[in-house]
C-alpha positions, 0 to 999 in steps of 0.5 A: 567925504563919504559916511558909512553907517552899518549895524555890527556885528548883526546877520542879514535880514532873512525872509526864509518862506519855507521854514515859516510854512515848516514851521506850521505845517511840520506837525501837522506831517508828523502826525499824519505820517504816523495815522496808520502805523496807530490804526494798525498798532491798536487793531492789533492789540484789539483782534488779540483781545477779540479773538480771545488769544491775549485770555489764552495767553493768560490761561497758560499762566502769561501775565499782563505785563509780559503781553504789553512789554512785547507790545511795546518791543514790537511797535517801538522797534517798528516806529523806531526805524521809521523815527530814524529814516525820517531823521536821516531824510530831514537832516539828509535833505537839508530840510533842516540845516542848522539843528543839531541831528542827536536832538532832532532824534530824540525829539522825534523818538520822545514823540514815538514812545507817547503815541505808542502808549496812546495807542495802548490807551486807545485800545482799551476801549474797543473790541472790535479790532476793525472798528478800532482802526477805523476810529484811532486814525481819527481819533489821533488826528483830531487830538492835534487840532487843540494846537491849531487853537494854541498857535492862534492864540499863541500871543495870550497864552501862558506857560501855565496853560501850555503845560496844561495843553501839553498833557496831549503828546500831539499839542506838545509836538507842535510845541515843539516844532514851532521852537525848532523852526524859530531857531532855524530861522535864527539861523543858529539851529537847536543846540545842546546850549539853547534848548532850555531858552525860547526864541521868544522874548517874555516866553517862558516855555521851552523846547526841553519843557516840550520834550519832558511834556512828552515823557510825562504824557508817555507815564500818564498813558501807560498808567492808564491803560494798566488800570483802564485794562484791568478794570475794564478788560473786554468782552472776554475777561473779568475786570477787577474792582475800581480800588484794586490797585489798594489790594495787596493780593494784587500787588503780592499776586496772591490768590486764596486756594480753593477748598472742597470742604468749605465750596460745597454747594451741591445736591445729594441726587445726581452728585456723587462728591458729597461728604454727608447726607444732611449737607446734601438734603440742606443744598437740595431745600436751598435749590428747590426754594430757588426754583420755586422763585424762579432763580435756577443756580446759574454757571458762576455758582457752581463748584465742584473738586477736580481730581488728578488723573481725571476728567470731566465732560462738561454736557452743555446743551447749546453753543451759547451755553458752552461759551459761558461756561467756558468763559465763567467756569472756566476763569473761576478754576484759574483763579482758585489755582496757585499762581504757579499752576501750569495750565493748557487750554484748547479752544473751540475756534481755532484761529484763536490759537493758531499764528498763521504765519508760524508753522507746526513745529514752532507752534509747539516750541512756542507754547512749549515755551511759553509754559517755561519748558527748558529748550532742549526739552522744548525741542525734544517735545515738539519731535514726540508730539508731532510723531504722536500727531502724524505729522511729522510730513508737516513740521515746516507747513504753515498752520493756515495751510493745514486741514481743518481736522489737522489744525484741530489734532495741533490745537490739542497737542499745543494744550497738553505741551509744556508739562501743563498739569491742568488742561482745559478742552472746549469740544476738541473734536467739534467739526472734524472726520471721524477718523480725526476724531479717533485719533484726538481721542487716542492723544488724549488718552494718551496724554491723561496721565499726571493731569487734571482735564476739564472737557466740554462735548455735545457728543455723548458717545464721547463722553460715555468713552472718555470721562471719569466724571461727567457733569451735565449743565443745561441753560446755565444749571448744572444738574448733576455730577458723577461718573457714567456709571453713577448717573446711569445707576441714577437715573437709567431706566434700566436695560433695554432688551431688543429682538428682532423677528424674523421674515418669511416669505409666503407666496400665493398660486396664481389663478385665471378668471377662466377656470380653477386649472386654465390650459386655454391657449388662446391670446386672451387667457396668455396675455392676461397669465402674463400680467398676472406673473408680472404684476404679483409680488412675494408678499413678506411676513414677520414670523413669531408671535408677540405674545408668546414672546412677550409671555416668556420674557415675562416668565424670567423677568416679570417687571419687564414690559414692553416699550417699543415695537417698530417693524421687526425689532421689539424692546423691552425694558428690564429693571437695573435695580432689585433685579435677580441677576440668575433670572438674566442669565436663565432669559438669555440662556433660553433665548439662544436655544429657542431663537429660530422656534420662536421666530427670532433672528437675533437679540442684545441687551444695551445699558441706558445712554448718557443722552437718554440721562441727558434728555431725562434730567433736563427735561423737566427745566426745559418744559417749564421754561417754555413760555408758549405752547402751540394750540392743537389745531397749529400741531395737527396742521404742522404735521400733516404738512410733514406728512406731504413731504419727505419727513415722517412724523411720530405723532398721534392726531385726529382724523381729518374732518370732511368739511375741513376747508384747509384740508378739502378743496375742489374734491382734493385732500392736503396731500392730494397734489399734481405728480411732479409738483412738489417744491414748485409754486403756482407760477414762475416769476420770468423775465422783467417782473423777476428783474423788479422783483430782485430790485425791490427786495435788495433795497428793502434789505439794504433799507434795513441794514442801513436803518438798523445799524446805528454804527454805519449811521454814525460814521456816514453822516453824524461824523461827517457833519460834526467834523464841518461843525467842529471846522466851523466852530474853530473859525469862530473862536480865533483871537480878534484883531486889533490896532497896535499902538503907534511905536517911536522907533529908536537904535536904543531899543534894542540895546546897547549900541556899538559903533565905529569910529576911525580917523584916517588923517589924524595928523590932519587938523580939519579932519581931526577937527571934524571927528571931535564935533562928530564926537562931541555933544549930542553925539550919534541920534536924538537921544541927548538932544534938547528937552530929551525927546526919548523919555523911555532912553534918557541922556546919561551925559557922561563920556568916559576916556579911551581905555582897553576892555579887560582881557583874559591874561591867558588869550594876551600870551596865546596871542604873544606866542610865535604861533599867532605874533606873524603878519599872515596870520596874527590870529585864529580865523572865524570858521564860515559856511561850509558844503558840510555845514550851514552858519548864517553868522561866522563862528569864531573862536576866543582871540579871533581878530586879536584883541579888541581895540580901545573903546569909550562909553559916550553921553548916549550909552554907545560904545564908541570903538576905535581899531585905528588909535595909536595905542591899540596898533 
C-alpha cells in the first residue's frame, strides 16, 4: 500500500531571481530613464526666464497660466510617448507577465505628470538655464534615495509614515513597484480586483494608496510652483507679496488706472506737463531736499502721462541704465494699464524675441496671434509687413539665418503686429548699418499712427528726428521731459553761427647765395637751384581778418561772442531769447554780399543739439558723484603720453620743467624715442623663456578662475564629498539584525486544512477497517493528541457527519442541462497557461469539475473531503 500526502490545491514553490532583482532595481531604472528628459524640461522653461522671453511674453498681454498649461502639453506629450513605448516594451518583452497593461500605464502615466510638475517646482529656484540642468538631474536622483531607507526599514514602518514619505512622488514609485513585483511573484499580477489589497500580511498600504500618493503630490507640486513663481519670479520680473493669494485684485485680475492728476511728481524746470506752477515749485523743494541728503529720485519713481500718437525717447546714459529703466519703468506702465491693453515690445537682445527654429513668416503670425488677431487678418499682416520689411525674399528663411540688421528690422515689426496700441522699443537701431537704420526709422514713422511708443536710444540724432516728447534719465534720474523744441528753449545756449575763412596761397621767389639775379652755369649754383625748386613748398594762409569779422558780427548782434576758433572755422554763439529777429536777417543779408571781401568762403547757422542739453543737464549729477579726482601732476603725465601717440589731446598743461627726471633722461625729452620704436618694448621674449612665460601666466589665470568661482568649487569637490558622506551615513542607519525566535511549525498555521481521502475497496473489510482507524481519533497531525501539545491550535473534538456543501441552485440545473450531462465533457474546463497568456495557477470558472464531492469537519478542524462515496457519484 502506498500513501500520497499532497497540499491542494497550493502553486508550486517559485524561486524567480529575476522578479526579486525587479523587484529592487525597477524604480531605481525608472527614474534614472527619466534624468534627462527633467534636465532638460527644467533648462527649458529656465532659458525661457533668463532670456526674459516668458516677461516678453507677458508684456504682449500672455498670462501665467497659458505659459505653464503649454509647458505642461509640451512635456506631457513628450514624456507620454515615452511612458507608452515603455509599457509596450515591459509587457512586449515579458518582463512582466501576469499584470494587467491598462494598470501598468496608468501607474507609469500618474508617476509621469508628478515628475512633470516636479520639474515645474524645480524651476523656480533657478535662473541659469545650464545650472539648472546640471543640478535637477541630481537633484531628481537623490530624492529617490528616502526609498532605499524605506525598503530597509520595510519591516518597522507604518502606513502612516509611508504616507508621509510618500509626499515625494519618487518614494511612492518605489512603493509602488515593490506591490507590483510581489504579485508577479505570486504569479497572480496586478489586477483591477487586488490593487486595493497588499501582498503582505498586516500591510495596510497599497498599490492604489501608491497611485493616489502620486496624484496628490502632482496638486501639491503645481500649487507650489504657482505661488513660488509668483512670489519669487526671477531676476527679470517683480514678485508679488507672500499674501497675494488673499488679494482679490489677484483673483479679479483687477488693476487700478494710472491717472496724471493724482502721479504728479515732476519739476517745473525741464518738464512741460505740468498743470500749475505752485505744484511744480513744491516737487522742485521736495527734490532739492533729496539731493542735499544724497537721495537722487531713482527710475521706479518717476511718472509721467503718455500720450496717443507719440513717443518718447527715453536718453539713458549707459547700457546698465537702459536695462533698468526698461525692466522697472517699463513693468511700472503695464501695471498702470488696463488688462485688456494690447501691447509690443521690442527688445534689445534679439535672440530674446526670436525662435530659431521659426521662420520670418510665422514669426509674425505668431505674435500677430499672440496679441488675439483673427487668422485671416493674421495672415493678411504678415504679407503687408513683410512688404513693409523687404523681405518678402525671406518669408520661409529660418530667423537665425538672417543678418544681424534683418533680424533687428523683424524685432520691430513683431512689436507693432497685432494691432498693439502700446509699444515698447528698447534701442531698435543699436548695432545695425546705417541703411538699416533708415529703413527701421521709415517703419516706424510709418506704423506710429493710433499708438503710444515708448523708445530708448543713445543716438541723439535719432531722437531729435523721431520724438514727439523726449525724456533724458541719467544714473537712474530723470532729469527732464519734453518735446525737442521745449528742451532746446530751456536749456540750448543759443545758435551757433560758423564761418569758414578762406585760404590763399602766397608763394615766395627763390634766391641764390650767389647774387640777387644768378645766371651762373656752373655745377655749383645748378645743383643748389636745383634743391631750392624741390625743397620749397607753397606756403597756405588764411585769408580774412578776425577782428573785422568779429567787429561786424557785433554790429548786427552785440551779445553774440565768440566761442570757438579751430583752423578756418570761427563759431560764434547768438543768443535764442530776447534776440531781434530783423537784427538776424540783416547779419546773414550782409554776410552773402560781402563774403569774398571778407575773406569767407561759406557760413550757417545750427540750433543747440540734444547732446549738448544732454551733456549739459547731466553734467552737474555726474560731477558730484565722482568720488576722486586726479592730482595735476597724474593729468599732466597722462596727456603728454597722449601726446607721444596718435591721440591729440585738448588740454591746457604746464611746460615741462628741465630738471624733470620723468620727462628728461640721458639728453632725451618724453617724446624723444627711436624712429620705428613706437608699440615696441625693450626686448623681445623668444623661444624657451616665452614658452614659460605663457605657462606661468595661464596657471595663474586658471588659479583665479578656479579660486573665485565658488559654484565650480562646490560642484568639483563639496558635492562629490558629500555625496560619499551622504552613501556612508546611509549604511550606518540600516535596521539591526536580530534572532528570531524559535517557531513550532504546524499545517494549522496556515489555515484551514483540506485533505482527501478515498477508499478504493470499500467492499474490502480490512481495508474499510483501515481508513476508520485512519479516520479515527487523533486524526491527521499532532493536534489532538494527548495533553494537546499546539496550545495556540487546541482539538475541537467534534467530527461532524458526511453531507454536500451548499450549492447555488442555478450551477445544479447549468450542470443538469444537456450541454454538460455527457461523459466528454460533463463540466466547464479550467483555462491553463497559454502562448498569449502566463497563469501559474488554472483559472476555472464556477461548476469546473462539477460539483463538489461529500465533505465532514474532523476533530482537528480538517475538511475531510471524499470524491469516491456513493452518493457524490
Amino acid at each position: 500500500m502506498g500513501v500520497y500526502l499532497q497540499q491542494m490545491p497550493y502553486p508550486c514553490y517559485v524561486d524567480d531571481l529575476f522578479m526579486l532583482t525587479l523587484n529592487r532595481c525597477f524604480p531605481i531604472f525608472m527614474v534614472l530613464a527619466w534624468v534627462y528628459s527633467v534636465s532638460m524640461i527644467v533648462k527649458s522653461i529656465v532659458l525661457e526666464k533668463e532670456l526674459r522671453l516668458k516677461e516678453t511674453l507677458k508684456a504682449t498681454g500672455v498670462t501665467n497660466g497659458v505659459i505653464w498649461s503649454t509647458w505642461f502639453i509640451d512635456s506631457f506629450l513628450m514624456m507620454g510617448i515615452s511612458t507608452a513605448l515603455l509599457t509596450a516594451i515591459i509587457m512586449g518583452g515579458r518582463v512582466l507577465n501576469y499584470s494587467n497593461a491598462v494598470i501598468l500605464f496608468l501607474f507609469l502615466l500618474t508617476f509621469t505628470t508628478a515628475t512633470i510638475m516636479q520639474c515645474f517646482l524645480l524651476s523656480v529656484f533657478f535662473n541659469q538655464a545650464n545650472l539648472a540642468a546640471a543640478c535637477c538631474g541630481i537633484v531628481y536622483f537623490t530624492l529617490y534615495l528616502p526609498h532605499i531607507f524605506c525598503f530597509a526599514w520595510q519591516e518597522r514602518i507604518t502606513k502612516d509614515m509611508k504616507i508621509l514619505m510618500s509626499l515625494l512622488s519618487q518614494v511612492a514609485f518605489g512603493f509602488g513597484t515593490e506591490y507590483l513585483s510581489r504579485y508577479e511573484e505570486q504569479g497572480m499580477g496586478l489586477q483591477w480586483d487586488n490593487i486595493q489589497t497588499s501582498p503582505l500580511e498586516g500591510d495596510e498600504f497599497s498599490f492604489l494608496t501608491s497611485i493616489c500618493m502620486m496624484g496628490l503630490d502632482t496638486i501639491l507640486y503645481a500649487v507650489l510652483a504657482w505661488y513660488l513663481d509668483n512670489v519669487f519670479p526671477g531676476q527679470y520680473g517683480i514678485g508679488r507679496p507672500f499674501y497675494f493669494p488673499f488679494l482679490p485684485c489677484y483673483w479679479l485680475n483687477s488693476v487700478a488706472p494710472a491717472s496724471c492728476q493724482n502721479k504728479l511728481d515732476l519739476d517745473k524746470k525741464g518738464f512741460d506737463n505740468l498743470t500749475n506752477k505752485e505744484q511744480g515749485e513744491q516737487q522742485k523743494k521736495e527734490e532739492e531736499e533729496d539731493q542735499d541728503q544724497g537721495k537722487p529720485k531713482t527710475v521706479e519713481e518717476m511718472t509721467s502721462c503718455e500720450h496717443q500718437d507719440q513717443r518718447e525717447r527715453l536718453e539713458k546714459e549707459s547700457q546698465s541704465e537702459a536695462e533698468e529703466s526698461k525692466e522697472r519703468d517699463g513693468q511700472t506702465f503695464f501695471e498702470a494699464e488696463p488688462a485688456d491693453l494690447v501691447k509690443g515690445v521690442c527688445i534689445q537682445d534679439l535672440v530674446k524675441v526670436h525662435l530659431d527654429r521659426m521662420t520670418v513668416a510665422e514669426h509674425i503670425l505668431f505674435y500677430s496671434l499672440l496679441k488675439g488677431s483673427p487668422i485671416a487678418e493674421a495672415e493678411e499682416e504678415v504679407e503687408n509687413m513683410l512688404q513693409d520689411l523687404g523681405l518678402p525674399h525671406k518669408r520661409d528663411e529660418l530667423t537665425q539665418n538672417l543678418s544681424g540688421g534683418m533680424q533687428r528690422k523683424l524685432s520691430v515689426a513683431l512689436a507693432f503686429v497685432g494691432g498693439a496700441k502700446v509699444v515698447i522699443l528698447d534701442e531698435p537701431t543699436s548695432g545695425v548699418d546705417p541703411y538699416s537704420r533708415r529703413s527701421i526709422w521709415d517703419l516706424l514713422l510709418k506704423y506710429r499712427a493710433g499708438r503710444t511708443v515708448i523708445m530708448s536710444t543713445h543716438h541723439m540724432d535719432e531722437a531729435d528726428l523721431l520724438s514727439d516728447r523726449v525724456a533724458i534719465i541719467s544714473r537712474g534720474r530723470l532729469y527732464c521731459c519734453g518735446s525737442p523744441i521745449f528742451l532746446k528753449n530751456c536749456f540750448g545756449a543759443g545758435f551757433y553761427l560758423t564761418l569758414v575763412r578762406r585760404m590763399k596761397d602766397d608763394t615766395p621767389k627763390v634766391s641764390c647765395d650767389c647774387t640777387e639775379d644768378c645766371s651762373c652755369e656752373c655745377s655749383k649754383c645748378s645743383k643748389f637751384k636745383v634743391d631750392q625748386e624741390e625743397s620749397q613748398a607753397t606756403d597756405r594762409q588764411m585769408d580774412g581778418n578776425m577782428d573785422r569779422i568779429t567787429a561786424l558780427v557785433h554790429h548786427h548782434v552785440p551779445q553774440a561772442c565768440l566761442i570757438e576758433a579751430i583752423g578756418q572755422e570761427l563759431t560764434y554763439l547768438l543768443p535764442n531769447r530776447n534776440f531781434q529777429p530783423r537784427a538776424y536777417a540783416s547779419l546773414f543779408r550782409e554776410l552773402e554780399e560781402t563774403l569774398v571781401d571778407i575773406g569767407l568762403s561759406s557760413f550757417g547757422v545750427s540750433d543747440t543739439s540734444l547732446e549738448e542739453i544732454f551733456l549739459k543737464v547731466t553734467a552737474d549729477g555726474n560731477a558730484t558723484n565722482k568720488k576722486c579726482i586726479q592730482d595735476k601732476k597724474s593729468l599732466q603725465q597722462i596727456s603728454r603720453t597722449s601726446l607721444c601717440g596718435f591721440n591729440r589731446v585738448a588740454v591746457d598743461m604746464e611746460p615741462p620743467k628741465e630738471t624733470d627726471g620723468a620727462l628728461h633722461t640721458n639728453g632725451q625729452g618724453l617724446c624723444d624715442l627711436p624712429e620705428g620704436s613706437a608699440g615696441r618694448g625693450s626686448y623681445q621674449v623668444r623661444g624657451l623663456f616665452l614658452i614659460i612665460k605663457q605657462f606661468f601666466a595661464l596657471l595663474i589665470k586658471r588659479l583665479h578662475h578656479s579660486t573665485r568661482s565658488y559654484k565650480d568649487f562646490f560642484a568639483q569637490i563639496v558635492l562629490p564629498a558629500s555625496f560619499v558622506f551622504l552613501a556612508l551615513t546611509l549604511t550606518l542607519i540600516i535596521p539591526p539584525f536580530g534572532e528570531y525566535p524559535s517557531l513550532t511549525l504546524s499545517p494549522w498555521m496556515y489555515g484551514r486544512q483540506y485533505t482527501f481521502f478515498s477508499n478504493e475497496r470499500p467492499i474490502d473489510a480490512q481495508m474499510r477497517y483501515l481508513g476508520e482507524v485512519l479516520l479515527d481519533k487523533p486524526g491527521f497531525g499532532t493536534r489532538c493528541m494527548a495533553d494537546e501539545p499546539l496550545e495556540d491550535f487546541p482539538c475541537n473534538n467534534i467530527t461532524t457527519e458526511w453531507e454536500m456543501p451548499l450549492v447555488n441552485p442555478a450551477l445544479i440545473d447549468m450542470l443538469a442541462s444537456p450541454e454538460w450531462n455527457n461523459a466528454l465533457r460533463p463540466s466547464p474546463d479550467c483555462q491553463c497557461s497559454t502562448a498569449k497568456k502566463l497563469t501559474m495557477l488554472p483559472e476555472c470558472p464556477e461548476g469546473a469539475g462539477g460539483l463538489p464531492p461529500p465533505q465532514r469537519i474532523q476533530s482537528t478542524g480538517d475538511v475531510l473531503i471524499d470524491p469516491n462515496r456513493q452518493e457524490h457519484l
